[in-house]
C-alpha positions in Angstrom: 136.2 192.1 96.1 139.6 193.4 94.6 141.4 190.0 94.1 145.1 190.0 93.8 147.6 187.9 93.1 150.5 186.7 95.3 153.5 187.9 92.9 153.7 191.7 94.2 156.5 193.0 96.1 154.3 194.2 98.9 153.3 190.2 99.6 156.8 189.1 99.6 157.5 191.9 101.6 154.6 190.7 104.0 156.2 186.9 104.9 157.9 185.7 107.1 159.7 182.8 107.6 158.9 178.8 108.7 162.0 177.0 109.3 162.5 174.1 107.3 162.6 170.4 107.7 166.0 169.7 107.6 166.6 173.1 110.0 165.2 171.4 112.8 167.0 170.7 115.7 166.8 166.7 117.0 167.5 166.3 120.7 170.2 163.7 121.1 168.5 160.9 122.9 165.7 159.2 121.4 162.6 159.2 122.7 163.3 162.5 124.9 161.8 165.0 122.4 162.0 168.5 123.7 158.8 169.8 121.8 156.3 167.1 123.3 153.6 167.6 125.7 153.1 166.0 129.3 150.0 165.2 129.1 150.0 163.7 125.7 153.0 161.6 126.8 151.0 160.4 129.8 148.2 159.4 127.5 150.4 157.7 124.9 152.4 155.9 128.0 149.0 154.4 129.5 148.0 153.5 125.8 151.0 151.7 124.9 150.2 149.7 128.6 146.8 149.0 127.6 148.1 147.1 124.8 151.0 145.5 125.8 153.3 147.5 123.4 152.0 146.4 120.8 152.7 148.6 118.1 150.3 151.6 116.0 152.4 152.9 113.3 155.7 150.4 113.1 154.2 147.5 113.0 156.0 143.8 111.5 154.1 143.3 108.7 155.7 146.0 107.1 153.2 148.5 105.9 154.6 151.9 107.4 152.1 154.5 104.9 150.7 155.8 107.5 153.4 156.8 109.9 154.8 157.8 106.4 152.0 159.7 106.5 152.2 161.1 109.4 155.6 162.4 109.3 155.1 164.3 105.5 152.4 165.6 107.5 154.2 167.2 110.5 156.7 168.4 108.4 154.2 171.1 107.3 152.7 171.3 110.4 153.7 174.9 111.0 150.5 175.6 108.7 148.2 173.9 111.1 149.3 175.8 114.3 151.5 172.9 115.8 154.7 175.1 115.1 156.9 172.0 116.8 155.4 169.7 113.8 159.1 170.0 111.5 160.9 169.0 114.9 158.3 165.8 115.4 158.8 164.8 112.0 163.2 165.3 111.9 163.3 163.3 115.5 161.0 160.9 114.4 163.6 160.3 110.9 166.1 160.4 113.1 164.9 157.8 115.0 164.1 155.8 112.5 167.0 155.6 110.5 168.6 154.7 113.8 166.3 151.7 113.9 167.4 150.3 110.5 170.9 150.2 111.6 170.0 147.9 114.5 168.7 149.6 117.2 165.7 148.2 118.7 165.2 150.9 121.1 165.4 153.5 118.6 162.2 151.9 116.8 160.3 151.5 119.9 160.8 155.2 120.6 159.9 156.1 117.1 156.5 154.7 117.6 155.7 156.4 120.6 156.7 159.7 119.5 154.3 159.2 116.6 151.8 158.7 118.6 152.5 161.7 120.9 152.7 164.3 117.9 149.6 162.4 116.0 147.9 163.5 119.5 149.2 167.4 119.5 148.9 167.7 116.0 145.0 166.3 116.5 145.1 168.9 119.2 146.1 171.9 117.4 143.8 171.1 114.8 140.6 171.0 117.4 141.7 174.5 118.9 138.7 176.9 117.5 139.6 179.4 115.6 139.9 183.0 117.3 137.2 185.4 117.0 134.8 182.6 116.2 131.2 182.5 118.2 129.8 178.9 118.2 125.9 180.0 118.1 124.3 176.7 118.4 125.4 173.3 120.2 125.3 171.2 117.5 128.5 172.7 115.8 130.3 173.7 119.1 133.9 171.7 118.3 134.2 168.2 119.5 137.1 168.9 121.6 138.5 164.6 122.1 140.8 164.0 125.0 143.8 162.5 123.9 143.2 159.1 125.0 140.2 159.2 122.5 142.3 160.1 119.6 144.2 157.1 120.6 141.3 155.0 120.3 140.1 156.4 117.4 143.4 155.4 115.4 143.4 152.6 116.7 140.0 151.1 115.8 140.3 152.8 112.3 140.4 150.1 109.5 143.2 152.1 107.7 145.3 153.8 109.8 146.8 155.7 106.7 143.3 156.5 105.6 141.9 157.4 109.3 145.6 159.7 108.9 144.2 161.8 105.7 140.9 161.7 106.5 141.3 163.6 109.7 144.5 165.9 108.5 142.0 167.2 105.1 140.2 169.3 107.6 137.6 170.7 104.9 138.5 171.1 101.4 138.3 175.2 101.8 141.2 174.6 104.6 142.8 171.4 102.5 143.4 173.5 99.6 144.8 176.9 101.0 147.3 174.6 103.0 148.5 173.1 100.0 149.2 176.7 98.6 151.0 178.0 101.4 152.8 175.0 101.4 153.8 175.4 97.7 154.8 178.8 98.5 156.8 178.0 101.4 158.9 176.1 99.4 159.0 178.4 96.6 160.1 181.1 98.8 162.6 179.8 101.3 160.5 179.1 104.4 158.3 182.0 103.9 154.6 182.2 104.3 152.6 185.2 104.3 151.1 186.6 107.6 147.4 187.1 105.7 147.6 183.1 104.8 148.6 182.1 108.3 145.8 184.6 109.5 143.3 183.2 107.1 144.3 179.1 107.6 143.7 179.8 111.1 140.2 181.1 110.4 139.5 178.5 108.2 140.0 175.5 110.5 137.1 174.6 111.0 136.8 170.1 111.0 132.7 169.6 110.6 131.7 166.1 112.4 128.8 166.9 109.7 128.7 165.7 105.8 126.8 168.5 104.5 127.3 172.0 105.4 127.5 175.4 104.4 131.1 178.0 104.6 130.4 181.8 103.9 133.5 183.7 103.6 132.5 187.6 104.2 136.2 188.6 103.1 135.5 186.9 99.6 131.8 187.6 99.5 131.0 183.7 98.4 129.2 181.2 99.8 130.2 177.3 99.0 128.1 174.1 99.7 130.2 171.3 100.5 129.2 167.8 100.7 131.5 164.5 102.1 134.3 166.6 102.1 133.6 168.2 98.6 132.5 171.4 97.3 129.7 170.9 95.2 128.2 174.0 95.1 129.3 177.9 95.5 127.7 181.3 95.0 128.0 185.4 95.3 126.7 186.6 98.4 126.5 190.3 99.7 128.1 190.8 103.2 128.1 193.6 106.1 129.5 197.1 104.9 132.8 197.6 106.9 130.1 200.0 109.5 128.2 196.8 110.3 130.3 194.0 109.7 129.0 190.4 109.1 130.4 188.5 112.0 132.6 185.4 112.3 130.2 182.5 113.8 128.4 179.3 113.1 125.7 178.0 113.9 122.8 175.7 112.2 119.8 175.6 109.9 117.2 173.7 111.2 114.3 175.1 108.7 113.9 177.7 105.8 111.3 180.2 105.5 108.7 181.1 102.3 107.7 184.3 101.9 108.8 185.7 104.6 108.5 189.0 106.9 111.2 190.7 107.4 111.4 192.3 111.3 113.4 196.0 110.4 116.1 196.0 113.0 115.6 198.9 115.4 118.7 201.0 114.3 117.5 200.9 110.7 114.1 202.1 111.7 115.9 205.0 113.4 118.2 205.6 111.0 116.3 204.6 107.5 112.6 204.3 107.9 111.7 207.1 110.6 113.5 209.8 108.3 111.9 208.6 105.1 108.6 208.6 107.0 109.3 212.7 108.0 110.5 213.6 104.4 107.9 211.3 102.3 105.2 211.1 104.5 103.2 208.2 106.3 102.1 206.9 102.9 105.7 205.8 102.5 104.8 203.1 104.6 101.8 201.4 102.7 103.7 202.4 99.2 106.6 199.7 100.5 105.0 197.3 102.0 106.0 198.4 105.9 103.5 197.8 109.2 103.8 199.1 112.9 103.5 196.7 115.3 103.6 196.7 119.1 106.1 193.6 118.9 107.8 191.0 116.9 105.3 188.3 118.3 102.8 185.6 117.2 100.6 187.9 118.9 101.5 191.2 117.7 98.9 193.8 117.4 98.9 196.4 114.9 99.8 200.1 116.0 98.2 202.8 113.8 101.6 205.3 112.2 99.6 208.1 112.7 100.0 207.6 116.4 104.0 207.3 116.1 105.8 210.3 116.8 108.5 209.5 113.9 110.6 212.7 115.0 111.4 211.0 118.5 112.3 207.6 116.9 114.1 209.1 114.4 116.3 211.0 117.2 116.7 207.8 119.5 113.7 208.9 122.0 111.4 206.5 121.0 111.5 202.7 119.9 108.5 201.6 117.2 108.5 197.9 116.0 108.4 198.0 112.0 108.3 194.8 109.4 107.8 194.3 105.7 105.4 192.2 104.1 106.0 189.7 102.2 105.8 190.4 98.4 107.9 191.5 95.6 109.8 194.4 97.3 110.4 192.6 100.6 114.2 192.9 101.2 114.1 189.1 102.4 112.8 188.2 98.9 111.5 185.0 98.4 113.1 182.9 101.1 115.4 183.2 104.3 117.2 180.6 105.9 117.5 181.4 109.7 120.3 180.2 112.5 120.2 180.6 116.1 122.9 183.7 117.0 122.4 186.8 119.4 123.7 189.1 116.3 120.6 188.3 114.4 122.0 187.6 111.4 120.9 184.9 108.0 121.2 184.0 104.9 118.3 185.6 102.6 117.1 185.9 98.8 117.2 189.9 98.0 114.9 191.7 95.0 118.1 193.5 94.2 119.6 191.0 91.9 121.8 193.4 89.9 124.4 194.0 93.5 125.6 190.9 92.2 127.7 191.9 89.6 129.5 194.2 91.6 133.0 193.5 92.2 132.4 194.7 95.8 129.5 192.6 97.3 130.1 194.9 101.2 126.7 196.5 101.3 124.7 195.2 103.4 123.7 195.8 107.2 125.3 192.9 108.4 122.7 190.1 106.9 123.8 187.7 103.9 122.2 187.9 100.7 122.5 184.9 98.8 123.0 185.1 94.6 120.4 182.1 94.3 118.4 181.5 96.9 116.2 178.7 95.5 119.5 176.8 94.5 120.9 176.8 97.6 117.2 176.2 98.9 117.1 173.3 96.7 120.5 171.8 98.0 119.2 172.4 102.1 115.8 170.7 101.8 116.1 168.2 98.7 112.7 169.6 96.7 112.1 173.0 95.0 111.5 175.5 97.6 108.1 176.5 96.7 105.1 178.4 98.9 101.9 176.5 99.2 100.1 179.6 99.4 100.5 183.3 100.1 100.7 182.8 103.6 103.6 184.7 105.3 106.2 182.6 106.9 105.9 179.1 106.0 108.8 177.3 107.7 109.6 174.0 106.0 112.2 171.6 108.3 115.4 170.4 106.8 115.7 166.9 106.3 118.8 166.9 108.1 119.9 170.2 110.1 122.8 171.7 108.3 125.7 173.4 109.7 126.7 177.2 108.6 130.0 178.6 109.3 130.6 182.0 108.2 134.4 182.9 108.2 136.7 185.5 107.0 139.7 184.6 104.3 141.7 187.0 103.2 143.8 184.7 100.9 142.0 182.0 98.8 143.0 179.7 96.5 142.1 179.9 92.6 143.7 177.5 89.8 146.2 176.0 92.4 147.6 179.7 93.1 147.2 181.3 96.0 144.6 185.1 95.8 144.0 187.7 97.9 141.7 190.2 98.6 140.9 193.6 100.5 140.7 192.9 104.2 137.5 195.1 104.6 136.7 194.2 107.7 140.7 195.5 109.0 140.6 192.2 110.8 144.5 191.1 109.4 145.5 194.6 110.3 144.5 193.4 114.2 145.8 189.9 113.8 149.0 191.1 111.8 151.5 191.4 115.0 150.4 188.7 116.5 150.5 186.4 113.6 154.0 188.0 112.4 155.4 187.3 115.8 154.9 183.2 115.0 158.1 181.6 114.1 157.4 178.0 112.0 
């Protein structure tokens, strides 16, 4: 991956603009925020009713840090798709500063406004990301209702903490944010369209501790852990032909020595003209069976009784895997997830693709650098095979979410990176995200 570093003249070109904090327009009247949302209002109004008025965020005994919080928050909350954040955050000052000089009503209209953006900034932060497929249940986003984010700040036992905890995100999303932020500042309200295209893929807020982000744009997997990243690694992604998705799913298990099951179109495309040119011994010499299906029950089909030429041209469909063993492309160890694209993470024998600076070769499957690290990290033991027997599955203590994503722009030594969108997938995004005014 071709990493390059925001100071060209092409990325300045590229930005365009968020209006800053003290841009922002405050309606006259307090309370009466033009940028606010019905609903949300509703909720916050039958909250407040609930409770008597007692306050959230303004309370007497003088400890304001997290409406504090909240506001330094909103004032950047361009970057996390709530483009009326900077508005929240100059009414809410506005309101505010009324309050100290004396006005009572001011103060009580401050606090429900906080409560209304903390709900639509909560909001824009749930919205999935686009071109994501949620492959499994368990990470399908917790969209809550806006009376439960009510609740939920409410029962915290630090309102400032509940505040940070659930505005970090993850730490992949935490710490681009905090570089497009530097950079608006830096660069007059400007971010570039790639960052606001990549934060958007990247917001992604696990209910889950443990789980695992691959970014196909970067080629790296990382391992993050109570909101840490603790581990990371190469991997080899999708050539721009067969492109490695954007989904997330989970691991429930991983898989010693496995098979791997040839995918039909590289059996057409791969095996079935290697089989013509080398002959059926090419095969046994790699380690290859025919099969009648992908089955527990599979039964063998003799390759002499293929006709190779037919599934080489489409005409004929023949069910192929590899052995396990040395040579098997799956390696040592794969780590399946539900998704209808077929794909997972896998150890590879070709250990030398690594080094490349472009990791895009492979049909759409992710090869993992260290498989037996990562293995390690997923079950909590060395991964080891009790035998030779193919396909030993071996449960997860706890089933760990995978997201795999596509950034664009990263974040290395506090300074924001890019690199090549392979996948053309900014190209598609770029009008719409260039059309976003913050």
């Amino acid at each position: 991956m071709k990493i390059k570093m925001l100071a060209s003249a092409a990325c300045a070109a590229l930005m365009i603009p968020i209006a800053p904090v003290s841009a922002a327009t405050t309606p006259a009247l307090p309370g009466t925020s033009q940028v606010t949302n019905s609903s949300a209002e509703q909720a916050v109004a039958a909250f407040y009713a609930s409770r008597s008025g007692a306050p959230l965020w303004l309370g007497g005994g003088g400890d304001a840090s997290a409406a504090t919080a909240l506001i330094g928050t909103l004032q950047r909350a361009s970057l996390d798709g709530l483009p009326s954040g900077p508005a929240l955050a100059a009414e809410a000052q506005s309101l505010l500063a009324r309050a100290r000089a004396g006005d009572a009503a001011a103060l009580s209209s401050a606090e429900r406004l906080l409560s209304t953006a903390w709900v639509l900034y909560v909001q824009a932060l749930q919205t999935p990301p686009a071109g994501m497929t949620y492959a499994d249940s368990w990470v399908t986003p917790r969209r809550r209702s806006p009376e439960q984010i009510l609740a939920a700040a409410a029962s915290a036992s630090s309102l400032a903490s509940h505040v940070r905890s659930v505005t970090s995100v993850n730490p992949i999303y935490a710490q681009l944010r905090d570089a497009a932020w530097a950079q608006v500042q830096a660069n007059g309200g400007r971010v570039d369209p790639r960052v606001a295209a990549s934060l958007e893929r990247a917001r992604q807020a696990p209910f889950q501790k443990r789980y695992v982000v691959v970014d196909a744009a970067s080629a790296r997997l990382f391992m993050i852990d109570n909101n840490r990243i603790v581990d990371s690694m190469k991997v080899i992604v999708g050539k721009p032909s067969s492109q490695t998705p954007m989904l997330a799913s989970t691991i429930y298990h991983a898989t010693l020595n496995p098979y791997w099951n040839v995918p039909g179109d590289l059996v057409r495309k791969l095996i079935a003209p290697r089989v013509l040119q080398q002959g059926l011994g090419y095969l046994e010499q790699h380690g290859y069976e025919v099969l009648s299906d992908y089955g527990k029950d599979a039964e063998p089909v003799a390759p002499s009784a293929v006709d190779w030429q037919a599934v080489a041209n489409g005409q004929a469909i023949v069910k192929v895997r590899q052995l396990p063993g040395p040579a098997n492309s799956m390696g040592r160890l794969k780590f399946g997830f539900p998704n209808a694209a077929d794909i997972y993470l896998h150890d590879t024998p070709k250990k030398e693709l690594f080094s490349q600076a472009d990791r895009d070769l492979s049909n759409g499957c992710i090869r993992v650098e260290d498989a037996a690290r990562l293995g390690r990290w997923l079950i909590g033991r060395e991964p080891v095979a009790t035998s030779s027997e193919p396909e030993q599955h071996v449960l997860l203590p706890t089933p760990v979410p995978v997201y795999v994503t596509y950034l664009t722009a990263n974040v290395d030594g506090g300074q924001l990176t890019f690199v090549n969108d392979i996948y053309g997938r900014d190209a598609q995004r770029l009008s719409q995200v260039a059309a976003l005014r913050y």
